[in-house]
TIZA-218009 format. One record per residue (C-alpha): residue in one letter; x, y, z. Coordinates in steps of 0.25 Angstrom, whole numbers, plus 5000, padded with zeros to 4 digits. Example, Ala and Ser with C-alpha at 12.3 -4.5 7.8 and 13.67 -1.06 7.14 Angstrom:
! residues 2
A504949825031S505549965029
This chain:
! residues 664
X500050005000X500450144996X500850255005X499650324997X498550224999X497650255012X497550185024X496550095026X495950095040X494750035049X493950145058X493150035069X492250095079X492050055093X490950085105X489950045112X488749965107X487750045100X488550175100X488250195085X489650125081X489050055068X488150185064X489450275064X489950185055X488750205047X488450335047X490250355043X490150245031X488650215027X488850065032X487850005042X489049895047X487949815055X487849705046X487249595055X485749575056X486149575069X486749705071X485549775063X484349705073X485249745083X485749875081X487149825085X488449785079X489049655082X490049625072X490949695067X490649815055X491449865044X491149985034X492050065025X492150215029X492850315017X493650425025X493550555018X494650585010X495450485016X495450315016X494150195016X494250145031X493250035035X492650055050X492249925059X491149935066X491249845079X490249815088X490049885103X489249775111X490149715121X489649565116X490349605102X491649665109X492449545101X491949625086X492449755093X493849715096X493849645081X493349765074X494449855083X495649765076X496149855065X495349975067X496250095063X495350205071X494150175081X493050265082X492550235096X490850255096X490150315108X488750355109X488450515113X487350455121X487850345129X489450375131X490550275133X490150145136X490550015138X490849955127X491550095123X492650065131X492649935129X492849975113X493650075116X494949985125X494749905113X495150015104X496350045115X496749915115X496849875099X497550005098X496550065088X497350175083X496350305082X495050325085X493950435088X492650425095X491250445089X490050485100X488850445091X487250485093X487650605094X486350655091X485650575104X486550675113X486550825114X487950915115X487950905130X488050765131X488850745120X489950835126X489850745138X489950625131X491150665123X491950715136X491650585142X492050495129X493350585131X493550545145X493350405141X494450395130X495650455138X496950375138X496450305124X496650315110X495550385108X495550495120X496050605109X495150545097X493950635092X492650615099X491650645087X490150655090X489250595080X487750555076X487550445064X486150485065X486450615057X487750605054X488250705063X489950695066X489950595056X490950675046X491950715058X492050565060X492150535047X493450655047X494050605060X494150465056X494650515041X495850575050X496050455060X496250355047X497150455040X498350465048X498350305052X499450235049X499250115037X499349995041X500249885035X500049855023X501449775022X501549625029X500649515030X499149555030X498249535043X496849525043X496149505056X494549455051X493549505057X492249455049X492149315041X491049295032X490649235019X490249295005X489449204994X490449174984X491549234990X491749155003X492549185015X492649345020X493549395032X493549535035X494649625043X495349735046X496849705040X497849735048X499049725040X499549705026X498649685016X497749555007X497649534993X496549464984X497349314984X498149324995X498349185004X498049215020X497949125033X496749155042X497349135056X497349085065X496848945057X498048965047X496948955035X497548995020X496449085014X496649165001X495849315000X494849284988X494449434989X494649574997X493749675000X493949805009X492749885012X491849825001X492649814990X493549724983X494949734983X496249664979X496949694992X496649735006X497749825016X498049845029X496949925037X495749895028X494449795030X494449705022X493549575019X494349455012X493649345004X494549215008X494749105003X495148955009X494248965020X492948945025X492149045034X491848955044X493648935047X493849105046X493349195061X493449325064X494749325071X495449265062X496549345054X497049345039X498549365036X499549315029X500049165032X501349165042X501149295047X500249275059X500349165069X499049105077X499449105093X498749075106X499649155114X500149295111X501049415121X500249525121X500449685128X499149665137X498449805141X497349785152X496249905150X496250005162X494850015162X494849865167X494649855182X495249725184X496749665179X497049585168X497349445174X498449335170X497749185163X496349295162X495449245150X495249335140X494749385127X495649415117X495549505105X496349545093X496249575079X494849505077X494949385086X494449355099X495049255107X494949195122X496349195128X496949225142X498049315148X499349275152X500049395159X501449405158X501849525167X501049455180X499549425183X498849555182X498549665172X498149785178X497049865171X497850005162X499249885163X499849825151X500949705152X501249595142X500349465141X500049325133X498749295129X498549145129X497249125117X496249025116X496349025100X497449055093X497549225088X498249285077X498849425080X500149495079X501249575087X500549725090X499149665088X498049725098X497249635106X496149655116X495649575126X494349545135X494049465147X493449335146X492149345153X491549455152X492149495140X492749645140X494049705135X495149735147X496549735138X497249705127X498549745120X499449705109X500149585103X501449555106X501749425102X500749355093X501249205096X501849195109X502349085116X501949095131X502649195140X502849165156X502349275166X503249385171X504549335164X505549455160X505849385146X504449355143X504249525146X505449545138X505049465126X503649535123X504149675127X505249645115X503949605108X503049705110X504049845108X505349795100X505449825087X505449695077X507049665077X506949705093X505849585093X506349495083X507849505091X507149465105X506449345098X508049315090X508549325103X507349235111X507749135102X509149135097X508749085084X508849185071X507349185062X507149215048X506549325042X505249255040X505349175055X505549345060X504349405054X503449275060X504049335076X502949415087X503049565081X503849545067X503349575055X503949525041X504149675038X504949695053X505749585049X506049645034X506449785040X507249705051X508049625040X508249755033X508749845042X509749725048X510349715033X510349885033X511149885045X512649905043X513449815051X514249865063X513950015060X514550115070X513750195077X514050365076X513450475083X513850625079X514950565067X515750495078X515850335083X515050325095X515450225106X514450135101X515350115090X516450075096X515849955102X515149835091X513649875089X512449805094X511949695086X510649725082X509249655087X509449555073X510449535062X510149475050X510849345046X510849275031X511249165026X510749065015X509749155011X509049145023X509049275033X508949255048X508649365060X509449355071X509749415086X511049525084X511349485097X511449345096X512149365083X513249445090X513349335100X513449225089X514449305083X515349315097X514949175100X515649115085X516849205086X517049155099X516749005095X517749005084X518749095087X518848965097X518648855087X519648925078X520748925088X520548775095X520448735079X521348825071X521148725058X519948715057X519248795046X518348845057X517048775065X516148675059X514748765057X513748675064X514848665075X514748835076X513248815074X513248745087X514048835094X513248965091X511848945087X511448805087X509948815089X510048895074X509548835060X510548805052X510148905042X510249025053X511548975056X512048975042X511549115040X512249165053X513449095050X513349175035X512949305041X514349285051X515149265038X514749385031X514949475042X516449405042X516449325053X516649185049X516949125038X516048975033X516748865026X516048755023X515648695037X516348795045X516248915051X517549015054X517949145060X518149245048X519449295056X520249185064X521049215075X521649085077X523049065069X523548915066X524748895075X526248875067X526148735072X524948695065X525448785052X526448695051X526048575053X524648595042X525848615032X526648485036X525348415037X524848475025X526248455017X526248285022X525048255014X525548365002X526848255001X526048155003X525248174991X524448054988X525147945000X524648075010X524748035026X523747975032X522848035041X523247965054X524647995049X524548135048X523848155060X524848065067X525648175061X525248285068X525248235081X526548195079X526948335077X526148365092X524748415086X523448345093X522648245088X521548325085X522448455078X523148345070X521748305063X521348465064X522748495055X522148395045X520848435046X521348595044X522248555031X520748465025X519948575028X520748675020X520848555009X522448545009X521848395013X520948325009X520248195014X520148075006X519847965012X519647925028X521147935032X521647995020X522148155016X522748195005X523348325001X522348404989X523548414980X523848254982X522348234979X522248344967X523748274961X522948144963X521648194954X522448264944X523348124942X521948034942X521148114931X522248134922X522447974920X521147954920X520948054908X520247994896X519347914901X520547824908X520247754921X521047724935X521247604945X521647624958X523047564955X523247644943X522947774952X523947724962X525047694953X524647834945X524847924960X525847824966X525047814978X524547714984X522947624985X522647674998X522747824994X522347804979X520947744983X520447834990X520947954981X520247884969X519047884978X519248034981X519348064967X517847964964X517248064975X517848194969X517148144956X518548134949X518448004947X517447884943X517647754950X517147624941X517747504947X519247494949X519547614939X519247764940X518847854928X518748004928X517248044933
């Protein structure tokens, strides 16, 4: 969406029952929103009502309607989930009543954004009265979102105040800020119902992103596939729906009778059904009575009603006006997300008494009073994503992909794009100057940051800055002391270092920590092992020289070499160990100055390339080769030829059939 298209929003009213809610809405868009046969013989609204509203000069809004009896208090909460502005309804001739602030903590607690008030039947009251009853709606809305908002007086009788509402909400809806359009869509349904020849309808305010005719969905918490066989917003067909608009969806895939209100459309992967989510718990001030630990309750968000009960985690009480960090353990499973409003009501009977936001949307289970628990959701609920992702890297010790990031409590796949991004923009070891000087924060190694990026085999992983650090110490220090007990050796085995450093890792993190270390230059991989780019270690003169004896006995040797026992023998004789004896062989074969041919048998690579140039020339031609004759041609002897012919068949030099030899 364009920065030039205009925002879409939802206007909902709330108020008491029979305040004149639904013949506001009537006399501002033309649209009786009562549609039940109910509602008409009653005179009342109990579901939930929608009508479009064109805003002078400015965006089409859609109103909801909702109802104001208590019994219907579930529809209230319902139509609240994604309203933009709340136009709180009171009647001039009765005042604030029950249900008006029952409707009106509702509106607190799911952090409607912007509001007015509307005193309707206006023309039952005379000036005197409506003075009074204005000056005690104002006393009324102190210390909430609406104690600054307009107070507008009005008559749908005969129109008067209609057009002033009609102008203040016109300037509410124009400085809200969009919604996003980018990232997964989310649609909380709010209505199911069935058209002939059509099917399956859900309806809802979206919350984020946006649907398009042909789109695949999940309906949660079930998990159902469904496909959008048709959109419509406000009437009318569409291609595609955005963020902030009502919007009816024709589904396919799925029967009416597997689809409730409650249930959320979205994109598949991007929510996760839970019976237990950590939550920021406000209890109301108006309440006479704490909040108490494994109390029942009632709990609401988005569209859904669910039965629940309350673990407090910061002791056993929740004083009314207090707010502290909770778990509510559900029923039925729910599907909300980090940041999501929630409100909820005691069991028995029913009324609202808190609510609060989503901190984690799929938590495991927390226990009470516990400092790291505290910690835990406090990272949660005010870090930034890297400052939450690096509490979750450093939880677990265990890098995550960029897919696995953008699934964790409070993370979005956009977060973790601009994370990556930013990590990659980041110059390395950048000194930090204040005033065109080095400050002392220069002279000392910068902090790692919250998470660094690693790469390798073209997969990406997010990782903890400080554990990385600490790694990096950590194989310094492992072989800096491997180099110097083993100076020949090319370096450490890698599964050997792996099980040293970070042996709960998949080997595919591993591999692209260990490519991430060799870039930034401080190891260098070969083959199977693993080495310090810079050694501090230095062969002793000893060993120098008794490599190049070593290496010059099987050089004369040529094709009769020293056995291995012999050679070992050798050494010790010239006062080396056992074991450095067999790691001065192992030294000069690992740099291929040796070569293995058979169990006890090491030739010299120049005896062994003399040996091949010599074979293939006599057998040039098409000619063949017998053992004896291969012998007689090097002047060596069975025990050596044998098993060089047979190096020569696995090298693909040769071709064995029979006694005789041919070239492959």
């Amino acid at each position: 969406m364009s920065a030039g298209e205009p925002i879409h929003a939802i206007i909902g009213t709330a108020g008491h029952i029979d305040h004149g809610k639904t013949r506001l809405v009537e006399a501002l868009t033309g649209v009786n929103t009562d549609r039940l046969k109910e509602e008409k013989d009653r005179g009342i609204s109990i579901e939930l009502g929608f009508a479009p509203l064109s805003i002078p000069g400015g965006p089409r809004v859609g109103i909801v309607d909702v109802p104001g009896h208590e019994r219907f208090i579930r529809h209230m909460v319902a139509g609240v989930t994604g309203m933009d502005v709340a136009i709180l309804v009171i009647a001039a001739d009765e005042g604030v009543m029950a249900q008006t602030k029952e409707h009106l903590d509702v509106i607190e607690l799911l952090r409607v954004p912007r509001g007015i008030t509307v005193l309707t039947k206006t023309d039952l009251v005379d000036d005197e009265w409506l003075a009074m009853i204005t000056d005690e709606v104002r006393r009324d809305l102190a210390g909430t979102r609406l104690a600054e908002a307009p107070i507008l007086p009005v008559s749908a009788v005969n129109g008067t105040g209609i057009e002033e509402v009609k102008k203040a909400l016109a300037a509410l809806v124009e400085g809200l800020p969009r919604r996003p359009v980018a990232g997964p869509a989310r649609l909380p349904v709010d209505r199911v119902f069935t058209v002939k020849g059509f099917g399956v309808v859900v309806t809802g305010t979206l919350a984020s992103g946006a649907l398009r005719v042909g789109d695949t969905l999940t309906l949660y918490p079930a998990e159902r596939t469904v496909r959008i066989r048709g959109l419509q917003v406000h009437g009318e067909k569409v291609d595609a729906a955005w963020a902030g608009q009502r919007v009816a969806v024709n589904l396919a895939g799925v029967e009416v009778s597997h689809v409730g209100r409650g249930e959320v459309l979205a994109h598949a992967g991007f929510l996760r059904p839970s019976y237990r989510i950590s939550v920021r718990l406000q209890a109301l001030s108006r309440e006479d009575r704490p909040l108490r630990d494994r109390e029942r309750i009632r709990f609401h968000a988005g569209t859904k009603e669910t039965l629940g009960r309350l673990s407090l985690l910061e002791g056993d009480r929740l004083e009314p006006g207090r707010s502290a960090f909770a778990q509510i353990v559900l029923e039925e499973p729910v599907v909300v997300a980090k940041g999501d409003p929630f409100v909820i009501r005691t069991y028995s009977p029913a009324r609202t008494v808190g609510g609060g936001q989503v901190i984690d949307a799929t938590a495991g289970k927390l226990k009470k009073n516990r400092p790291d628990g505290i910690t835990h959701l406090t990272v949660l609920e005010q870090g930034d994503p890297a400052e939450r992702l690096a509490h979750h890297l450093s939880c677990t010790g265990q890098p995550v992909t960029p897919a696995e990031a953008a699934r964790l409590p409070g993370l979005l796949p956009d977060d973790v794009e601009q994370m990556i991004a930013d990590i990659e923009a980041a110059p390395e070891g950048a000194a930090t100057v204040r005033e065109g000087a080095l400050s002392t924060a220069a002279l000392a190694p910068p902090p790692p940051p919250p998470v660094t990026l690693l790469a390798g085999e073209g997969i990406r992983y997010l990782a903890h800055g400080g554990q990385i650090g600490a790694l990096e110490r950590d194989l310094h220090r492992e072989l800096d002391a491997y180099h110097r007990r083993y100076p020949l050796r090319r370096g450490m085995g890698k599964e050997e270092l792996k099980s040293r450093l970070v042996p709960a890792w998949s080997a595919k993190a591993y591999s692209a920590l260990l490519e991430t270390w060799e870039k930034r230059g401080h190891i260098v991989v070969e083959a199977k092992t693993v080495a310090l780019a810079q050694r501090k270690d230095k062969l002793p003169a000893t060993l120098t020289r008794l490599l190049a004896a070593l290496e010059g006995r099987f050089q004369q040797g040529g094709l009769q070499p020293p056995l291995l026992a012999e050679a070992k023998g050798w050494l010790v004789r010239e006062g080396l160990s056992v074991e450095n004896a067999e790691e001065c062989l192992n030294h000069l074969l690992d740099r291929e100055r040796l070569r293995k041919v058979g169990d006890d048998l090491i030739f010299h690579v120049d005896a062994l390339e003399d040996f091949r140039r010599q074979i293939v020339h006599v057998l040039q031609g098409g000619r063949e080769i017998t053992v004896a004759e291969a012998r007689d041609l090097t002047g060596s002897s069975r025990r050596y030829v044998v098993p060089l012919l047979e190096w020569l068949d696995r090298e693909r030099v040769t071709r064995r059939a029979g006694d005789k030899r041919s070239l492959w």
